[in-house]
N, CA and C atoms as an extended XYZ file, in Angstrom:
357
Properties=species:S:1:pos:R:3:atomname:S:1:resname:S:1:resid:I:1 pbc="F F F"
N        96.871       57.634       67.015 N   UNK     1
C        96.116       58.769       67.522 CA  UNK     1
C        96.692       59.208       68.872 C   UNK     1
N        96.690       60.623       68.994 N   UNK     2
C        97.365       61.205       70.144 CA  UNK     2
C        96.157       61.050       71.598 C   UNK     2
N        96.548       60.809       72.570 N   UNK     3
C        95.940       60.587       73.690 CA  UNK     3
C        96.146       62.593       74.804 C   UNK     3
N        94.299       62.382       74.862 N   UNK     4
C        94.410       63.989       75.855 CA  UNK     4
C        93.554       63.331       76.856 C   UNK     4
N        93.942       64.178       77.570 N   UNK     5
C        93.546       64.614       79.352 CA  UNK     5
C        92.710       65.030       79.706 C   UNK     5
N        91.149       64.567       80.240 N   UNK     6
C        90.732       65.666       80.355 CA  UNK     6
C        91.020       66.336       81.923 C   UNK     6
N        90.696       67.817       82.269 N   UNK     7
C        90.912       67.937       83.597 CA  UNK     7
C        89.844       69.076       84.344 C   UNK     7
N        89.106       68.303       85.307 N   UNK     8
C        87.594       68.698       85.866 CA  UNK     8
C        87.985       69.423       86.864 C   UNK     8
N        87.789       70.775       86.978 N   UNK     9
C        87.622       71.853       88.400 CA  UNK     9
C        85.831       71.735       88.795 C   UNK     9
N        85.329       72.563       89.618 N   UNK    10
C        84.425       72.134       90.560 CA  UNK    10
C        84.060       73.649       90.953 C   UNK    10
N        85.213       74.536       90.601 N   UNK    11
C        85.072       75.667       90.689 CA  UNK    11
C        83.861       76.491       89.848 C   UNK    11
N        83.110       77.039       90.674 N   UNK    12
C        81.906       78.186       89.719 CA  UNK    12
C        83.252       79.030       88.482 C   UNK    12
N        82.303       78.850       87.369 N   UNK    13
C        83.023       79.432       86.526 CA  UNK    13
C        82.231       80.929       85.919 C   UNK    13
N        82.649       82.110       86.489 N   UNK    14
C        81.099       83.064       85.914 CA  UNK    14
C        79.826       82.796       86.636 C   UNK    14
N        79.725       82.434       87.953 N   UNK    15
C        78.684       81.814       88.310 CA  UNK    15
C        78.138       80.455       87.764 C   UNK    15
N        78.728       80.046       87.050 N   UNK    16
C        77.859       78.455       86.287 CA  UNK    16
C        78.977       77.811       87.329 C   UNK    16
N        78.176       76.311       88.008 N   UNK    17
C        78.731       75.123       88.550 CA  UNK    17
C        78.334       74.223       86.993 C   UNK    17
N        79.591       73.721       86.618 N   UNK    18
C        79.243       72.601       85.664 CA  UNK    18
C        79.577       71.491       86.290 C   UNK    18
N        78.838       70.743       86.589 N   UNK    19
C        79.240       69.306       86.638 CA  UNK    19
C        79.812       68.150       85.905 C   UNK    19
N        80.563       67.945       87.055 N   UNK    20
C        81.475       66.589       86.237 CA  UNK    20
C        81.067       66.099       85.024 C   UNK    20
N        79.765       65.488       85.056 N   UNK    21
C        79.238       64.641       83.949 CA  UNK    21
C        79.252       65.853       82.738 C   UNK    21
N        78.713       66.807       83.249 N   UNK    22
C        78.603       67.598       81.881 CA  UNK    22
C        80.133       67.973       81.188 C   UNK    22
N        80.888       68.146       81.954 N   UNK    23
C        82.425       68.770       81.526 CA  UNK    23
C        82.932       67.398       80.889 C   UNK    23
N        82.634       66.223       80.996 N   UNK    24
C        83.317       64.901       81.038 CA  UNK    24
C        82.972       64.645       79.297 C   UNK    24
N        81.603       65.027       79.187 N   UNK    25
C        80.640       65.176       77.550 CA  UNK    25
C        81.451       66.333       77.064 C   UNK    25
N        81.567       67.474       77.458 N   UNK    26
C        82.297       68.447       77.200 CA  UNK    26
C        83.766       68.048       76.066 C   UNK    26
N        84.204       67.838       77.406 N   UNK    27
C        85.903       67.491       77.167 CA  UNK    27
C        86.022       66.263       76.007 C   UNK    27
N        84.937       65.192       76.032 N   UNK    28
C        85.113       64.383       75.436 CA  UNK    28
C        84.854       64.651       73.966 C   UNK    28
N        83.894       65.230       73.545 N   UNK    29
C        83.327       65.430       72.237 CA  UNK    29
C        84.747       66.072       71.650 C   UNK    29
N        85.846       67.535       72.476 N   UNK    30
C        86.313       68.247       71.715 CA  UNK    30
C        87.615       67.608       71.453 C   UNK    30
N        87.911       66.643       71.797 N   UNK    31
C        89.040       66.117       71.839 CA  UNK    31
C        88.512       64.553       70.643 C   UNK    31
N        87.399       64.009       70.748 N   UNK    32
C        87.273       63.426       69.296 CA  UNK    32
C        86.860       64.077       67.970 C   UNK    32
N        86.107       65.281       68.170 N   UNK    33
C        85.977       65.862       66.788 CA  UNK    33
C        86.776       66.741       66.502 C   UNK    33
N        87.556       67.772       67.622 N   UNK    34
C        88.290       68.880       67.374 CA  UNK    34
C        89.806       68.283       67.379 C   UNK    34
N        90.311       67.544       68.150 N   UNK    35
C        91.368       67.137       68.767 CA  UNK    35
C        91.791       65.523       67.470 C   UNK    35
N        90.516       65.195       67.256 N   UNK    36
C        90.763       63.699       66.106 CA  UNK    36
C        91.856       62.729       67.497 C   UNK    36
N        91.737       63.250       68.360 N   UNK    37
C        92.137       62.027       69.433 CA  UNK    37
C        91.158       61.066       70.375 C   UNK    37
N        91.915       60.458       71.271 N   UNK    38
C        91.457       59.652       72.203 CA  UNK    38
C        91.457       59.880       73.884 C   UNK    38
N        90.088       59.978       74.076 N   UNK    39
C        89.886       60.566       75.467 CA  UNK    39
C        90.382       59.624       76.393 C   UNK    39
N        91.380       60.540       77.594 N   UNK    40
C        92.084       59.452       78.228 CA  UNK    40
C        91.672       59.389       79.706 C   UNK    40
N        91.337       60.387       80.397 N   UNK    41
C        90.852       60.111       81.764 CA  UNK    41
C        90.513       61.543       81.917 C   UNK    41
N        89.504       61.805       83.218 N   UNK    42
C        89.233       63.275       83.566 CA  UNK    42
C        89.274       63.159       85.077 C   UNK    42
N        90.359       63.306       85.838 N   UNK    43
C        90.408       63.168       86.910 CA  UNK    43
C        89.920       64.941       88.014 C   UNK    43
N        89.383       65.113       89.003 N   UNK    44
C        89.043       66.274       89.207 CA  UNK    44
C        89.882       66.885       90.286 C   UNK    44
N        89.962       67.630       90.358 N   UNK    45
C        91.054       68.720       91.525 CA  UNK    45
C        90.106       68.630       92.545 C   UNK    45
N        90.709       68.269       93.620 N   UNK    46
C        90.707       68.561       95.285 CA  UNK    46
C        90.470       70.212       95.610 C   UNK    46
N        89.410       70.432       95.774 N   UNK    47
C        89.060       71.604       95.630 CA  UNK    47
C        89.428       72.320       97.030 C   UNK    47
N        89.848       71.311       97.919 N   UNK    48
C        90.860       72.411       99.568 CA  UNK    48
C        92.015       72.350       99.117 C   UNK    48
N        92.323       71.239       98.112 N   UNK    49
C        94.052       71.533       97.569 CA  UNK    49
C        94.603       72.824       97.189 C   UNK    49
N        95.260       73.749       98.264 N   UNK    50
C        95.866       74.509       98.384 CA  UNK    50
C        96.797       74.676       96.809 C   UNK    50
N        97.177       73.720       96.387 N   UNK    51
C        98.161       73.747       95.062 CA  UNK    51
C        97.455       72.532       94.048 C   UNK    51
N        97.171       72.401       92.755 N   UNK    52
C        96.517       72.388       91.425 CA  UNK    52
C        97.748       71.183       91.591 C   UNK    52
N        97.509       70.046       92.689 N   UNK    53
C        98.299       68.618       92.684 CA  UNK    53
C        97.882       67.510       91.619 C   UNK    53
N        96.358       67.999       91.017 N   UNK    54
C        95.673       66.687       89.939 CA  UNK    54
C        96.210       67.614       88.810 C   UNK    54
N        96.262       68.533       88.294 N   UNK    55
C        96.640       69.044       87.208 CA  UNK    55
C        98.302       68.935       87.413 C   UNK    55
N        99.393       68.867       88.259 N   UNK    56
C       100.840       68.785       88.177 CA  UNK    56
C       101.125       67.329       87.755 C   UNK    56
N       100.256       66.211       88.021 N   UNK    57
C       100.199       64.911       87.654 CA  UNK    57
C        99.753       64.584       86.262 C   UNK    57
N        98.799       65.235       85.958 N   UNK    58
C        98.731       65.133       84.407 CA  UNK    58
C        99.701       66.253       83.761 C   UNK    58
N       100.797       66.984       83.900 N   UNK    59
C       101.906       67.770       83.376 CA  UNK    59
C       103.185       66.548       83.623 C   UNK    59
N       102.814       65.948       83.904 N   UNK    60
C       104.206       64.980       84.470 CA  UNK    60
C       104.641       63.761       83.742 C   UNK    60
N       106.302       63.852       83.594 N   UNK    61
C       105.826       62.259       82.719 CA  UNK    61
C       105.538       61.069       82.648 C   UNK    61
N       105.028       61.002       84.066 N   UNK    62
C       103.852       59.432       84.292 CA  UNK    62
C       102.726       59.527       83.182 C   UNK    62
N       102.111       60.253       83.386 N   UNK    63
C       101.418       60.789       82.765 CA  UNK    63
C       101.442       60.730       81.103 C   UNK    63
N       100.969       59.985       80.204 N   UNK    64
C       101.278       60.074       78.666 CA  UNK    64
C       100.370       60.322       78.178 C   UNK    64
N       100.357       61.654       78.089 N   UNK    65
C        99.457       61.892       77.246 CA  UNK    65
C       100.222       63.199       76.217 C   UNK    65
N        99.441       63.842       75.004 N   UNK    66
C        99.722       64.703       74.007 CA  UNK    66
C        99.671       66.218       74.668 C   UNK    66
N        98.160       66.322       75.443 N   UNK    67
C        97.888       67.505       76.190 CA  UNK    67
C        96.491       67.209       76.952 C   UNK    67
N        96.503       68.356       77.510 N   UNK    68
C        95.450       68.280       78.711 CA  UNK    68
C        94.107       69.276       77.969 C   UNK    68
N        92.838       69.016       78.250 N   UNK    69
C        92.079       69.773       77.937 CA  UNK    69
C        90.951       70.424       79.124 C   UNK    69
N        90.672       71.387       79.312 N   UNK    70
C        89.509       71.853       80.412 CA  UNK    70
C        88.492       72.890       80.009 C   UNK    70
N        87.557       72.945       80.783 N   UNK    71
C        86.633       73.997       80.133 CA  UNK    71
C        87.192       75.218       79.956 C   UNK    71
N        88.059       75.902       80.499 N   UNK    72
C        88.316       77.770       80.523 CA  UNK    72
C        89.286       77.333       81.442 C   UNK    72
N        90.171       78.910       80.810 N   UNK    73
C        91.647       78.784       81.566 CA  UNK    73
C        91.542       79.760       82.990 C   UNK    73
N        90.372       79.682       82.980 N   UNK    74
C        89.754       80.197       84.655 CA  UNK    74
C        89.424       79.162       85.693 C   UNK    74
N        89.786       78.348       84.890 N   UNK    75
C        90.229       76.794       86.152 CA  UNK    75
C        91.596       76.968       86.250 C   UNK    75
N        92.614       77.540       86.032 N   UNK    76
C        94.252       77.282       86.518 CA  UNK    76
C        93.999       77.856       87.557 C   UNK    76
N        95.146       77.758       88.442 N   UNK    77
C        95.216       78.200       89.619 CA  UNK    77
C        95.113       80.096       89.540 C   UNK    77
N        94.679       80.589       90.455 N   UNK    78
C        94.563       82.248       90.855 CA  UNK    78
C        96.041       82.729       90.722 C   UNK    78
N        97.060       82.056       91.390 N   UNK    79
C        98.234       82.635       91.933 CA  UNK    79
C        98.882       82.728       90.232 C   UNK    79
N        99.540       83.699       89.839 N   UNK    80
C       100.265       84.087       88.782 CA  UNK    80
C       101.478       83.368       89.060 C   UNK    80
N       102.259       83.486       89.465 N   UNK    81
C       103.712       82.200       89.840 CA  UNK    81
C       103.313       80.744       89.568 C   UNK    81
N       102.460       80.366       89.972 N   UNK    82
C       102.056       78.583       90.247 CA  UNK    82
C       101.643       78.804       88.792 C   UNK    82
N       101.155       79.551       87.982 N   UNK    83
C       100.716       78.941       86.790 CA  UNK    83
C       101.673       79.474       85.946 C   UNK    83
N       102.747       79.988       86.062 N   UNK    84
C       103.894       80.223       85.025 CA  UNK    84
C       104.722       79.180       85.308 C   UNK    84
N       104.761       78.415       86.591 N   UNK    85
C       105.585       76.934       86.895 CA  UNK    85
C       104.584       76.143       86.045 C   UNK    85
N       103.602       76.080       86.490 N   UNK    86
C       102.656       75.001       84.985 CA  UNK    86
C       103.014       75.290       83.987 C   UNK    86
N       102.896       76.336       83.126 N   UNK    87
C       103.264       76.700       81.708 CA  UNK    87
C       104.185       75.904       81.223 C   UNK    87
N       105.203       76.306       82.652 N   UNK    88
C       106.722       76.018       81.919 CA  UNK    88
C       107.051       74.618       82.205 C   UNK    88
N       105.952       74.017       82.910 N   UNK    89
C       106.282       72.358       83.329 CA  UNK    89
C       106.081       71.931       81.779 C   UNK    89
N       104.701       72.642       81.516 N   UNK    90
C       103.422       71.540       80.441 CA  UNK    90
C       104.982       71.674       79.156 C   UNK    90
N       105.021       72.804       79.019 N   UNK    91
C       105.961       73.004       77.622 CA  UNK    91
C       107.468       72.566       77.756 C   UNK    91
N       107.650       72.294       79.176 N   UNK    92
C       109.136       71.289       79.473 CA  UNK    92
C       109.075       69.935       78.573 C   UNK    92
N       107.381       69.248       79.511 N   UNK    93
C       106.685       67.954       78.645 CA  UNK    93
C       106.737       67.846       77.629 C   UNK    93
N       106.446       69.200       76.831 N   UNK    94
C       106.138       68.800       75.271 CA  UNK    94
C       104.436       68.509       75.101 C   UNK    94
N       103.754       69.119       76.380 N   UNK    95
C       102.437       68.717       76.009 CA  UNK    95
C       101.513       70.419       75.794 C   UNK    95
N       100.786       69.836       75.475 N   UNK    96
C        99.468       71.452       75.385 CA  UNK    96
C        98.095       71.415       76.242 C   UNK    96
N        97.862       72.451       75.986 N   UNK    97
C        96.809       73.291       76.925 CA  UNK    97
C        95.352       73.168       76.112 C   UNK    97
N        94.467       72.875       76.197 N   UNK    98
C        93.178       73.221       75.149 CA  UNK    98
C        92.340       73.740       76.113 C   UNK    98
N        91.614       75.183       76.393 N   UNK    99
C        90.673       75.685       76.826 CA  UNK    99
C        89.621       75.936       75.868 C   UNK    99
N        88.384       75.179       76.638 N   UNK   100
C        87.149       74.458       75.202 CA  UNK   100
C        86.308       76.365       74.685 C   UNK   100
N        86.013       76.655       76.230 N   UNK   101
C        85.322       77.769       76.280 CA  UNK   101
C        85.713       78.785       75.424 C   UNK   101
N        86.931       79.329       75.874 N   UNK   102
C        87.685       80.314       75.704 CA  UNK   102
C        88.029       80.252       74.297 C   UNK   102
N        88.601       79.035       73.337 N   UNK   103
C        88.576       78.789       72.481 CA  UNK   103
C        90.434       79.030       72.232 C   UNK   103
N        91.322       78.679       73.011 N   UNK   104
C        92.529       79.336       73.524 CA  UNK   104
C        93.245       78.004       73.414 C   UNK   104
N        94.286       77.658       72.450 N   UNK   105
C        95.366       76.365       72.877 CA  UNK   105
C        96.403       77.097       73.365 C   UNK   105
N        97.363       76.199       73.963 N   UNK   106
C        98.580       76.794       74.316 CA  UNK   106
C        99.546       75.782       74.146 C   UNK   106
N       100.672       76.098       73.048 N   UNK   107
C       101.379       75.156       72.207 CA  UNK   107
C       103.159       75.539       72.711 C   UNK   107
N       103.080       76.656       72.799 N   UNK   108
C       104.255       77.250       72.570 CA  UNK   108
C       104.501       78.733       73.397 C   UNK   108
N       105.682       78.729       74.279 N   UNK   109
C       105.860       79.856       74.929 CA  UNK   109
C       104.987       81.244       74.832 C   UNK   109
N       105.260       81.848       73.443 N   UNK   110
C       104.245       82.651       72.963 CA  UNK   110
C       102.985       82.531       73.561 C   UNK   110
N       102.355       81.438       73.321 N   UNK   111
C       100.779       81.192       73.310 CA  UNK   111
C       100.409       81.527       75.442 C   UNK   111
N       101.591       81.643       75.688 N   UNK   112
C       101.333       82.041       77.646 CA  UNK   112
C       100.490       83.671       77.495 C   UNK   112
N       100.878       84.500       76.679 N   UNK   113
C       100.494       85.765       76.494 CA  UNK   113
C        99.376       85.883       76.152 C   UNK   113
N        98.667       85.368       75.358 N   UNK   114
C        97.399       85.196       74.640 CA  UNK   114
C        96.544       84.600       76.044 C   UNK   114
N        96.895       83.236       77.030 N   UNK   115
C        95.944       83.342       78.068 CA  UNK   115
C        96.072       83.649       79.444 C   UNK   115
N        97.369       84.549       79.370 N   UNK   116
C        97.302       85.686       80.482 CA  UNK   116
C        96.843       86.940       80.298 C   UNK   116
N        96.222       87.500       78.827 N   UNK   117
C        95.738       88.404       78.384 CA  UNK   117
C        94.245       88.251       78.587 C   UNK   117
N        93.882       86.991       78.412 N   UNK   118
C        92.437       86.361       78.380 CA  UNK   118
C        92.110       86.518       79.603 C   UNK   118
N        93.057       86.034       80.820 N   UNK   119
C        92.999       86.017       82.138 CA  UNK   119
C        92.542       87.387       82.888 C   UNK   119
């Protein structure tokens, strides 16, 4: 079984604050019933971190996992550059994107268009 990521922002999303615990139930359910994997850690972003340093660590290959999962791809970073360097890190890896909300994977170059369109 493939091992995912989960990864917790802190950020209001639409006005909703979800909390950890809830995103943690979140992330976990979609990655054993949707995903048929194994939940591997949900570490949360440093929310003065100027740069998305807990999400470049789970893109990295310390890091083993299949892909990363988060609520909405309105947790990546704001800046359009920093998240086309993610894109192109995650798909350097060989890993994927699962946004639960949005209902949005991102597998393959292509699939950047679909959630910069969403964006």
């Amino acid at each position: 079984m493939n091992k995912y990521a989960g990864y917790i922002n802190l950020k209001n999303l639409n006005g909703v604050l979800y909390p950890s615990s809830i995103q943690n139930i979140m992330m976990k359910e979609y990655i054993q019933k949707t995903l048929n994997g194994i939940f591997y850690l949900s570490p949360t972003e440093v929310l003065q971190a100027k740069f998305p340093i807990t999400l470049k660590t789970l893109i990295s290959k310390e890091t083993k996992v299949k892909g990363i999962v988060m609520l909405s791809s309105f947790y990546l970073p704001e800046d359009y550059k920093i998240r086309v360097k993610i894109y192109n890190d995650l798909l350097k890896m060989r890993k994927t994107f699962h946004f639960i909300l949005d209902e949005i994977t991102l597998k393959k170059k292509s699939d950047i268009n679909k959630v910069e369109e969403f964006l």
